[in-house]
ZAMARGU-4260 file (C-alpha; in steps of 0.2 Angstrom, whole numbers, plus 5000, padded with zeros to 4 digits):
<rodrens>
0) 5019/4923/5107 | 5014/4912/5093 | 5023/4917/5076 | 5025/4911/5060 | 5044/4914/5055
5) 5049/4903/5042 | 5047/4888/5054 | 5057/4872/5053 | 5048/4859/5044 | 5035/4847/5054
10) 5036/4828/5053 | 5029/4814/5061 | 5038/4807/5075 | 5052/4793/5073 | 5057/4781/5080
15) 5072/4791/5087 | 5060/4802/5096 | 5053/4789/5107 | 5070/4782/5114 | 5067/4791/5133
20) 5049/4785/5134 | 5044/4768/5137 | 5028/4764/5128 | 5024/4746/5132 | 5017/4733/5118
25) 5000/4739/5122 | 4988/4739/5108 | 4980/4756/5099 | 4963/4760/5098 | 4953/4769/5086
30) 4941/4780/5091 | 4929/4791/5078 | 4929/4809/5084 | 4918/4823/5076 | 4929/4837/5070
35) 4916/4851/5066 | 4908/4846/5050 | 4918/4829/5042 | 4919/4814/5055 | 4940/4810/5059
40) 4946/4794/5061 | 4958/4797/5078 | 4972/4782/5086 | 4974/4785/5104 | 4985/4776/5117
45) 4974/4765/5133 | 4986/4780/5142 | 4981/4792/5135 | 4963/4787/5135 | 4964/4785/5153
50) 4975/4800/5157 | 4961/4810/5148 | 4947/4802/5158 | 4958/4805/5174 | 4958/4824/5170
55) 4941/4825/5168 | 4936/4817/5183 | 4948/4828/5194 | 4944/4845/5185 | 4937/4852/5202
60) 4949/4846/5213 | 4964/4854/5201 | 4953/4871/5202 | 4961/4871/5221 | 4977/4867/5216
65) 4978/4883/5207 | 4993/4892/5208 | 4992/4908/5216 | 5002/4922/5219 | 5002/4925/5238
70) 5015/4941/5245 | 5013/4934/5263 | 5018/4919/5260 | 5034/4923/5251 | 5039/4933/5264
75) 5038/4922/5274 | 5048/4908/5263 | 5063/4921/5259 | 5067/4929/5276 | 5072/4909/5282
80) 5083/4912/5268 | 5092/4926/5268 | 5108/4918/5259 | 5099/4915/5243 | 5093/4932/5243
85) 5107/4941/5244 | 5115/4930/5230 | 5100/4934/5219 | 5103/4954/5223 | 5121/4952/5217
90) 5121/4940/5202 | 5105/4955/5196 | 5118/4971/5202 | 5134/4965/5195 | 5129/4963/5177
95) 5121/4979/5177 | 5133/4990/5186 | 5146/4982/5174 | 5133/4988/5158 | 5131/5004/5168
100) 5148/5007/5169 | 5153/5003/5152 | 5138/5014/5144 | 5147/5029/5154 | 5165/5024/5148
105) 5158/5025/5131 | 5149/5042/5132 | 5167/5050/5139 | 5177/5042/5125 | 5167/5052/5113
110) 5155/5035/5108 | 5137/5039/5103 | 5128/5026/5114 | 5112/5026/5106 | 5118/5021/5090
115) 5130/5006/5095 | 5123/4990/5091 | 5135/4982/5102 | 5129/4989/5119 | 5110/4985/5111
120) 5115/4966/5112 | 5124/4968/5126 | 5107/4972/5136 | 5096/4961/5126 | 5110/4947/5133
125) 5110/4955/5152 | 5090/4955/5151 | 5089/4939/5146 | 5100/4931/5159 | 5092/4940/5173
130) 5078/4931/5168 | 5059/4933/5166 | 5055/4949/5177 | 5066/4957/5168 | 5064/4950/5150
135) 5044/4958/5153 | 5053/4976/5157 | 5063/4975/5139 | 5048/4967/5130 | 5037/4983/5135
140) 5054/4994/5131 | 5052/4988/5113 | 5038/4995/5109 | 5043/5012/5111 | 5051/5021/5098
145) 5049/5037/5106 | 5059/5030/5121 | 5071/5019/5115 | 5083/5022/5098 | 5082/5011/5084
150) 5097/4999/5087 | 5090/4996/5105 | 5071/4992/5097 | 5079/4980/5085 | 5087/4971/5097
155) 5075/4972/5113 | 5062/4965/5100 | 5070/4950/5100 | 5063/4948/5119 | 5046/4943/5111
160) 5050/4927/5105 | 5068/4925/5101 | 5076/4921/5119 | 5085/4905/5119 | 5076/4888/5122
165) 5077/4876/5135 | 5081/4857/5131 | 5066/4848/5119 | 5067/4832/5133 | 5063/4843/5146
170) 5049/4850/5136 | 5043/4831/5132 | 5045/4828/5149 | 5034/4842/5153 | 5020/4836/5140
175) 5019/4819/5147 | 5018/4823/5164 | 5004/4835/5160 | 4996/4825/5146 | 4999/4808/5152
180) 5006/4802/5138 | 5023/4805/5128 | 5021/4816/5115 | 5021/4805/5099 | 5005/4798/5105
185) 4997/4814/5109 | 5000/4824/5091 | 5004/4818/5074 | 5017/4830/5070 | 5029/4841/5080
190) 5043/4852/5075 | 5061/4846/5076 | 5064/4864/5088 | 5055/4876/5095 | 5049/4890/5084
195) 5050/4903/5097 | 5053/4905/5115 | 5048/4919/5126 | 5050/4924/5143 | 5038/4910/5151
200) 5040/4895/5138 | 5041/4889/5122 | 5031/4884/5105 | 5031/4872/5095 | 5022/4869/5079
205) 5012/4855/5075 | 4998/4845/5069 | 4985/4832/5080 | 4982/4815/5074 | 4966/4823/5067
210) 4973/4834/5056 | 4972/4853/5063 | 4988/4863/5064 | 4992/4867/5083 | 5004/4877/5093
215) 5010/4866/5109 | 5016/4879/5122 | 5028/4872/5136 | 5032/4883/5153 | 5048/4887/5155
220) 5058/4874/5168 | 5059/4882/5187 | 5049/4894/5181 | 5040/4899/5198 | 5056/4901/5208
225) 5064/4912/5196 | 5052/4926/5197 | 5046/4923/5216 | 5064/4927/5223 | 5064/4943/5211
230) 5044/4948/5214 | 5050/4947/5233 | 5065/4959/5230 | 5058/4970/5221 | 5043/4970/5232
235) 5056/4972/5248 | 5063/4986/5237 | 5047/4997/5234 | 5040/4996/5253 | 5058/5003/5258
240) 5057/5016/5246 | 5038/5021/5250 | 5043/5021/5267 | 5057/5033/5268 | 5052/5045/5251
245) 5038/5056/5257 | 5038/5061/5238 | 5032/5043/5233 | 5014/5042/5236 | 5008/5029/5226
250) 5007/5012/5231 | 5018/5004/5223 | 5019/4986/5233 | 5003/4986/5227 | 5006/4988/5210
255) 5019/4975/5210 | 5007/4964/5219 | 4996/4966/5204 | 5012/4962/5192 | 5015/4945/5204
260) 4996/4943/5203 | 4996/4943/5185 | 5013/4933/5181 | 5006/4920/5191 | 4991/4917/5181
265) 5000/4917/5166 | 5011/4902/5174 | 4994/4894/5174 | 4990/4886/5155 | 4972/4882/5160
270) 4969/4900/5166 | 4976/4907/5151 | 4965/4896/5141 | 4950/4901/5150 | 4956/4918/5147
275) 4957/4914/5128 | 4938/4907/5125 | 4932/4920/5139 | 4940/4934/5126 | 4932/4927/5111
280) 4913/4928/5118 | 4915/4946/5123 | 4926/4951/5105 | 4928/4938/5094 | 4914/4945/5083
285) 4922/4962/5081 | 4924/4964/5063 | 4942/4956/5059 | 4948/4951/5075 | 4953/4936/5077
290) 4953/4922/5092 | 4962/4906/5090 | 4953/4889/5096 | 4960/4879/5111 | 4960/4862/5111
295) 4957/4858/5128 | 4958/4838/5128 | 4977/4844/5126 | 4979/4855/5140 | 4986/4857/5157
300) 4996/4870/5169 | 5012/4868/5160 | 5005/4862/5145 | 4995/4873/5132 | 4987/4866/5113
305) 4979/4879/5104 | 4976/4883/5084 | 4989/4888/5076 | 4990/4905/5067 | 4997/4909/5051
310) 5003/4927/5052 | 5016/4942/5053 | 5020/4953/5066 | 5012/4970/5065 | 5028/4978/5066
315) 5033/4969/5049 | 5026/4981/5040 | 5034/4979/5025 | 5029/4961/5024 | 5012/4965/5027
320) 5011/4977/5014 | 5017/4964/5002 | 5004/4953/5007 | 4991/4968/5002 | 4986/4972/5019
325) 4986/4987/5025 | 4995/4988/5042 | 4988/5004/5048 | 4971/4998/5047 | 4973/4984/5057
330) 4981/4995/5070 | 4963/5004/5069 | 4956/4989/5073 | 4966/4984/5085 | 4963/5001/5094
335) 4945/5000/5092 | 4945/4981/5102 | 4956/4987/5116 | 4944/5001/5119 | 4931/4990/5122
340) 4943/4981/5132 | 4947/4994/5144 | 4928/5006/5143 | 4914/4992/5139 | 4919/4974/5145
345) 4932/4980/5156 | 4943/4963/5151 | 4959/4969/5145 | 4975/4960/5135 | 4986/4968/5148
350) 5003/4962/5136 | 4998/4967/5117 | 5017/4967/5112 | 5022/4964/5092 | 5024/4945/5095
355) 5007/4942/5103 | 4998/4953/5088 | 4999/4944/5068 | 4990/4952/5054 | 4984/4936/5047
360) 4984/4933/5028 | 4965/4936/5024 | 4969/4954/5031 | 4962/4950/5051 | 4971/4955/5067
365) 4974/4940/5077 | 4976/4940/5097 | 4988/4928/5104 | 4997/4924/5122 | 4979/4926/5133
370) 4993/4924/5150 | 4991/4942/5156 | 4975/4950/5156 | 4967/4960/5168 | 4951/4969/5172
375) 4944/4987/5177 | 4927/4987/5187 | 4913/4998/5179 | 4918/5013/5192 | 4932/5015/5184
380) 4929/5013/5166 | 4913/5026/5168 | 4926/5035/5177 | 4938/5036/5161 | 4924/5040/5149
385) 4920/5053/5160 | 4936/5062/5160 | 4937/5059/5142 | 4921/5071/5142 | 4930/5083/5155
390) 4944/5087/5144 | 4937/5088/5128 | 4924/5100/5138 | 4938/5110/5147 | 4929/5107/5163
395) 4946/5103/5174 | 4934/5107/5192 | 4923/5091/5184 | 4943/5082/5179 | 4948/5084/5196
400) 4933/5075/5203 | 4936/5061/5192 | 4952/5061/5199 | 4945/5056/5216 | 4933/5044/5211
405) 4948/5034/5200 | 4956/5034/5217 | 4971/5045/5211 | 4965/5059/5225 | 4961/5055/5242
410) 4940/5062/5246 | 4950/5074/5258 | 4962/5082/5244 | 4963/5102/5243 | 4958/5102/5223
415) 4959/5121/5225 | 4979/5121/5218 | 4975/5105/5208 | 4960/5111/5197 | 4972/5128/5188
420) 4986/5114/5186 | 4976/5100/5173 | 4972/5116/5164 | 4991/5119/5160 | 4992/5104/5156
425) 4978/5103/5144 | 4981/5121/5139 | 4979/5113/5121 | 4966/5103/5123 | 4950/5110/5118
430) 4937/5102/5106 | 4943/5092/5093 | 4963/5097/5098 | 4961/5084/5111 | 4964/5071/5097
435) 4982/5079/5091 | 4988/5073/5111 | 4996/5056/5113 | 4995/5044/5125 | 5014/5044/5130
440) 5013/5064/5130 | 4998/5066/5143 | 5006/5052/5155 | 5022/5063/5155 | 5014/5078/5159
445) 5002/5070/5174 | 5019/5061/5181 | 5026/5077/5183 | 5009/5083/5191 | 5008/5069/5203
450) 5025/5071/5209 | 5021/5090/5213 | 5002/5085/5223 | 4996/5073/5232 | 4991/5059/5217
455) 4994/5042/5220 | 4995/5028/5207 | 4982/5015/5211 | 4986/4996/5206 | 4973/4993/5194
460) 4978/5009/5183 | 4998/5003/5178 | 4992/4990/5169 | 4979/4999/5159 | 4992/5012/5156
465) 5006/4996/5150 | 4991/4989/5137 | 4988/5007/5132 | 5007/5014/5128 | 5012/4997/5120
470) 4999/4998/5108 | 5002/5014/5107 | 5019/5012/5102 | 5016/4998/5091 | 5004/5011/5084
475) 5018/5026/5081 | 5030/5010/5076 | 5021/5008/5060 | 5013/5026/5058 | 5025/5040/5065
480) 5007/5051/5064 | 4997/5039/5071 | 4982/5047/5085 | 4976/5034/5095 | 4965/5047/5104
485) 4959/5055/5089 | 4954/5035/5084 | 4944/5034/5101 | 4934/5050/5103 | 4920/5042/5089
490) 4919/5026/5101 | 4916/5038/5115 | 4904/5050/5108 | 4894/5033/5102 | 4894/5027/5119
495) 4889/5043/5125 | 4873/5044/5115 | 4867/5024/5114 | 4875/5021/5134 | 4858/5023/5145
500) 4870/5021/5161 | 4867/5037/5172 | 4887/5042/5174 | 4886/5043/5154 | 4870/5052/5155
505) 4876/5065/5167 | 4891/5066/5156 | 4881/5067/5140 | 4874/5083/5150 | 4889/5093/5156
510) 4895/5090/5139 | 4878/5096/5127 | 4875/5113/5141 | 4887/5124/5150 | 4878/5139/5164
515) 4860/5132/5155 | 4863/5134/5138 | 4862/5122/5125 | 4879/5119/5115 | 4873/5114/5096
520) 4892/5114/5091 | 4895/5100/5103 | 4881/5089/5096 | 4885/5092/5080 | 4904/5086/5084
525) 4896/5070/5095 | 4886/5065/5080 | 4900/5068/5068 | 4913/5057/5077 | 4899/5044/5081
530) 4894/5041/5064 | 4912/5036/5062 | 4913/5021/5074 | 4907/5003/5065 | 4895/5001/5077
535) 4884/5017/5080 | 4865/5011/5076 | 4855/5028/5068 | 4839/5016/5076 | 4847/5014/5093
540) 4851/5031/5095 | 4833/5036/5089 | 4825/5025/5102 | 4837/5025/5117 | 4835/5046/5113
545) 4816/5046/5116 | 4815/5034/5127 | 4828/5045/5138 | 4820/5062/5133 | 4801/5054/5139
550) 4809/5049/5156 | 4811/5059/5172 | 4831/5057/5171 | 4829/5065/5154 | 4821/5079/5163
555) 4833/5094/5161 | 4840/5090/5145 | 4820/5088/5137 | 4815/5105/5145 | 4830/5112/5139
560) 4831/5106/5121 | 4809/5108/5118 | 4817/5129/5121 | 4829/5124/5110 | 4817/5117/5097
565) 4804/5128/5099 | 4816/5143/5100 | 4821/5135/5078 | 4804/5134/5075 | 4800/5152/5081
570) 4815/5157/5070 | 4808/5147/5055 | 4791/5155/5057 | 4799/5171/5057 | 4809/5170/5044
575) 4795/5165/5032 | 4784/5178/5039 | 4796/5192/5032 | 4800/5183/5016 | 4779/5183/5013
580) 4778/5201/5021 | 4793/5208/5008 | 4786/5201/4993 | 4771/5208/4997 | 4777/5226/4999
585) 4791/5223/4984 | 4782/5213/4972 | 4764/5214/4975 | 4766/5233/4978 | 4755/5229/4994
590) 4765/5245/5003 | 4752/5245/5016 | 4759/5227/5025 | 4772/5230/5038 | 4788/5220/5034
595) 4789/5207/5049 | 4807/5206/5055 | 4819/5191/5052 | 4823/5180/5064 | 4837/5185/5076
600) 4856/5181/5074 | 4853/5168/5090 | 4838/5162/5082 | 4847/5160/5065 | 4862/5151/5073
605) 4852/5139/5082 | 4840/5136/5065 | 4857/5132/5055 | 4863/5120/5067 | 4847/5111/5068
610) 4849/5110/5046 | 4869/5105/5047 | 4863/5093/5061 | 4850/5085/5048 | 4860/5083/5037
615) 4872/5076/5048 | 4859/5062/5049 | 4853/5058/5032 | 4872/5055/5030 | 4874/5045/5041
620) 4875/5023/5039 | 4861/5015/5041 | 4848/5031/5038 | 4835/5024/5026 | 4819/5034/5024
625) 4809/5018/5020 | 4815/5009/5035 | 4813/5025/5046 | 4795/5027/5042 | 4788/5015/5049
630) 4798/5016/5064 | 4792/5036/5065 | 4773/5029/5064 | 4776/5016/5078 | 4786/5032/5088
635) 4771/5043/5087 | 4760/5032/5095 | 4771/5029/5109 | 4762/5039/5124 | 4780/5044/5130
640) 4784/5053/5112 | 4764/5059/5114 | 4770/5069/5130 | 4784/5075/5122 | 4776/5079/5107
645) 4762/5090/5121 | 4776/5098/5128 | 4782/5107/5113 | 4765/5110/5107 | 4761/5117/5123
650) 4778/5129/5121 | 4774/5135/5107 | 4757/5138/5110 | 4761/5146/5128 | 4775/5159/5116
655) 4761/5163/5103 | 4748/5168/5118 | 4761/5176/5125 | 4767/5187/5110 | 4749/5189/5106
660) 4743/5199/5123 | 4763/5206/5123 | 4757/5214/5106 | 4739/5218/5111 | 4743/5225/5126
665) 4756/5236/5118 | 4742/5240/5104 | 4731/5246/5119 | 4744/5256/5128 | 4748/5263/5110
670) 4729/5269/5106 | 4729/5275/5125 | 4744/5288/5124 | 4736/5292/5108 | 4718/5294/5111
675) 4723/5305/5129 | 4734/5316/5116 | 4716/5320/5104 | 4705/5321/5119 | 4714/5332/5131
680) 4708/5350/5129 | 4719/5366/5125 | 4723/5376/5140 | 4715/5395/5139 | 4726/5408/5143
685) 4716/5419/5155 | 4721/5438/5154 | 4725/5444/5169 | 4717/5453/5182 | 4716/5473/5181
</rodrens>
């Protein structure tokens, strides 16, 4: 929300500034305040002072005054007023019949719709005046070029910050009545207008009597009774409709409950600044994301003060490319942050549109506008991961499951039809292919699927899918070839071989073995994508591996991959068994040697994935022989890695006994048939009797 466009210049307040605000003959005080490192000296008003203290002391009791979104409630306030509601239904339905209307006069007079600019304004204007429920719908419109033509992109983008701003005394009134103070005792500078305005307030730039550069967001006047009256119709609208549509089966009052849920806690400036330091401890330390600071001694509900951010919109490409920064690379980043978002921390930016994502100057993605966020429990985002595996494994029995345990698929559901449906609509979707899909492309094809089974749409997945498409957008926005799955699958296949959680383990399973046999290909491609992903630790993997292999949960997969391994080793013997036995008979002339056979085709394959998986390894960051040593010497004395270090001994020993009394016992039948051929006597033809 924040946005650095050529903003009006800031200046310290005038005389002119204060004329609605009565500020006494009291005397200022100075007070030495510690900003980070270099001590500030800082003038404060007695108000201010003791509006601060105020705040502080009352900080619990305003925690119950939150403002909350409650559906029962609202109901009950707008069925006393019918009146009001109906005029609310027909100030929204005349506008847009009229645009409706005037979009289908155009197409019969021969006009190409998508390329007028003037019907472009004309909905950025009717969105804007039906107000903020509707000014969210075009903001998530405008990131989607594949939706939307380029004329309607252009203007719909103006949504994010461009809409027109209320009154600056209102905003000042709004700031003292939250802050306690007017505003020319509270900051140093402030902009003569509001650098942009969105749906729920407005920023201003400027700078606190300390020095730092701020951005003051304001909220929006009548801001709550704008979107309760249209949340309630809406809400009215959707139970109607699930009520007399068999074919809707989602809930969809309670997605909208989960919207209202939502849009009330970004009415709430204190939430959303909790939201902002709460986001910073779980990414702040990714590499080039950024998290601005809030100032809390500044902030209230209506009220926000947090650092300011110099930076362009990632949809500015060519401005950020002038800068030297390479756009598509943040948008890596970017993806890479929202996945741990949605699959690690489960503590999403549920509204990543253009205008709350800057590319900074030293080349960092900056995160702005912490309002809407949301959050997936661990169900659900072991859930995802596991139907990430499913597809890429072709395993739509396993995809079907997940489905139920998302909560798509009731535990009753048939999956018997379901199951041959996700394959056609993954018919392309196998190994690495499953990176060419996109986002918007698979949502498509499961709408269609829903509508024709039983699915229904729980509340908790339309705003995972809202962060995902509009990143996704802005992603296709600035790279037309853009994968966003193809940028995840090293993320997964990392959290697939460090996660010790035991959905990921099962997962890891299904994914490395199909009817009992050990897929090297698949492990070769999990190590690939892995080694990928800024994160992977060679060290971790190394350790969690054992440590999982040595464990009873590691059971199957240890018995399995000790066959596996012994199975190369038996193959490597072999083969230099019959390189020794040829050059003997070849060179040496030693014609007496049998040639031992080579290893089999089976036995060779598994022996060359074992080498391209090595060298898979030594390439991989962070592989250091020297460091990897000693780590080897302290593994070997682990008694876990002892066991399993037995076990293979033991396999290899049990096969050599074995193929030691198979080939003995076959000597011995050999010399038997043999030696009852030389010993058996000739049969005497007696001459017959006379």
């Amino acid at each position: 929300m924040i946005v650095k466009t050529s903003p009006p210049n800031s200046r310290p307040f005038e005389d002119s500034d204060r004329t609605n605000y009565n500020n006494g003959d009291q005397p200022y005080i100075a007070e030495i305040v510690p900003d980070d490192h270099t001590p500030a000296l800082v003038v404060k008003s007695p108000r201010l002072l003791a509006a601060q203290q105020q705040r502080a002391l009352t900080t619990a009791q305003s925690e119950l005054e939150t403002i909350r979104y409650n559906p029962v409630e609202i109901v009950a306030h707008y069925r006393q007023r019918p009146l009001q509601v109906l005029q609310r239904i027909f100030a929204v339905l005349r506008p847009t019949l009229s645009f409706v209307f005037g979009l289908w006069w155009d197409s019969k007079r021969g006009i190409v719709v998508k390329n007028d600019h003037r019907r472009a304004v004309q909905l950025k204007e009717l969105l804007t005046k039906l107000g903020p429920a509707y000014i969210k719908i075009g903001q998530a419109l405008s990131t989607r070029p594949d939706l939307v033509p380029p004329v309607y992109l252009e203007e719909l983008a103006r949504l994010q910050d461009q809409l027109p701003a209320f009154p600056n005394e209102i905003a000042y009134q709004f700031i003292e009545e939250e802050l306690g103070a007017p505003p020319d005792e509270i900051y140093g500078e402030l902009s003569r207008a509001p650098i942009a305005a969105a749906s729920l307030g407005q920023v201003y730039k400027g700078k606190l009597k300390t020095g730092e550069e701020v951005a003051v967001k304001v909220q929006r006047p009548d801001l709550k009774e704008r979107i309760t009256i249209d949340l309630y119709i809406l809400r009215g609208i959707a139970g109607w409709a699930q009520k007399n549509f068999k074919r809707i089966r989602s809930d969809l009052v309670g997605i909208l409950d989960e919207l209202g849920d939502r849009i009330f806690e970004e009415m709430d400036y204190i939430h959303e600044g909790e939201n902002a330091e709460r986001f910073f401890q779980l990414y702040g330390h990714i590499k080039d994301i950024y998290v601005p600071k809030i100032y809390w001694e500044y902030t209230n509900r209506r009220v926000l003060t947090m650092e300011w951010i110099n930076g362009t919109k990632l949809t500015q490409t060519a401005e950020i490319n002038a800068q030297g920064i390479n756009a598509r690379y943040l948008i890596e980043v970017g993806v890479q942050c929202s996945l741990r978002q949605l699959l690690e921390h489960g503590f999403f930016h549920a509204d990543p549109h253009p205008g709350n994502l800057l590319a900074t100057p030293d080349g960092k993605l900056a995160y702005l506008d912490f309002g809407m966020m949301s959050e997936i429990q661990p169900p659900q985002r072991y859930g995802l991961i596991e139907a990430i595996v499913h597809v890429v494994n072709r395993d739509f029995e396993g995809l079907a499951k997940d489905y139920v345990k998302l909560d798509f698929l009731a535990p009753d559901t048939d999956l018997t039809p379901i199951i041959p449906a996700f394959a056609n609509v993954f018919a392309d979707a196998q190994g690495a292919s499953v990176a060419d899909l996109n986002i918007k492309s698979i949502t498509d094809e499961l709408s269609a699927l829903m509508y024709e089974y039983p699915f229904r749409v729980p509340p908790y997945y339309a705003l995972i899918i809202r962060s995902l498409v509009t990143l996704e957008g802005i992603a296709i926005y600035i790279d037309p070839n853009f994968k966003v799955l193809s940028e995840a699958y090293p993320y997964v296949a990392k959290r697939l071989l460090t996660d010790p959680a035991p959905q990921l383990r099962i997962s890891l399973r299904d994914l490395l073995f199909k009817d009992g046999k050990f897929r090297w290909n698949r492990l070769e491609n999990l190590l690939r994508n892995a080694r990928s992903n800024e994160d992977y630790d060679l060290n971790l993997v190394v350790n969690q591996g054992v440590d999982f292999l040595a464990s009873e949960r590691g059971a199957f997969i240890r018995d399995k991959l000790v066959d596996e391994l012994v199975n190369g080793l038996n193959a490597l013997g072999k083969n230099v068994l019959h390189n020794f036995t040829y050059l003997l008979r070849e060179r040496v002339g030693l014609t007496a040697v049998n040639e031992t056979p080579a290893a089999s085709i089976e036995q060779q394959q598994t022996l060359e994935h074992i080498k391209r998986i090595s060298s898979i390894l030594r390439e991989t960051r962070g592989f250091d022989p020297a460091q990897l040593a000693p780590q080897i010497a302290q593994l070997l004395f682990n008694p876990d890695v002892q066991r399993l270090g037995q076990q293979i001994t033991n396999r290899l020993v049990q096969k050599a006994v074995t193929k030691l009394i198979r080939d003995l016992l076959a000597g011995e039948e050999i010399n038997q048939n043999v030696g009852h051929k030389l010993e058996q006597p000739a049969r005497l033809s007696l001459p017959a009797r006379v």
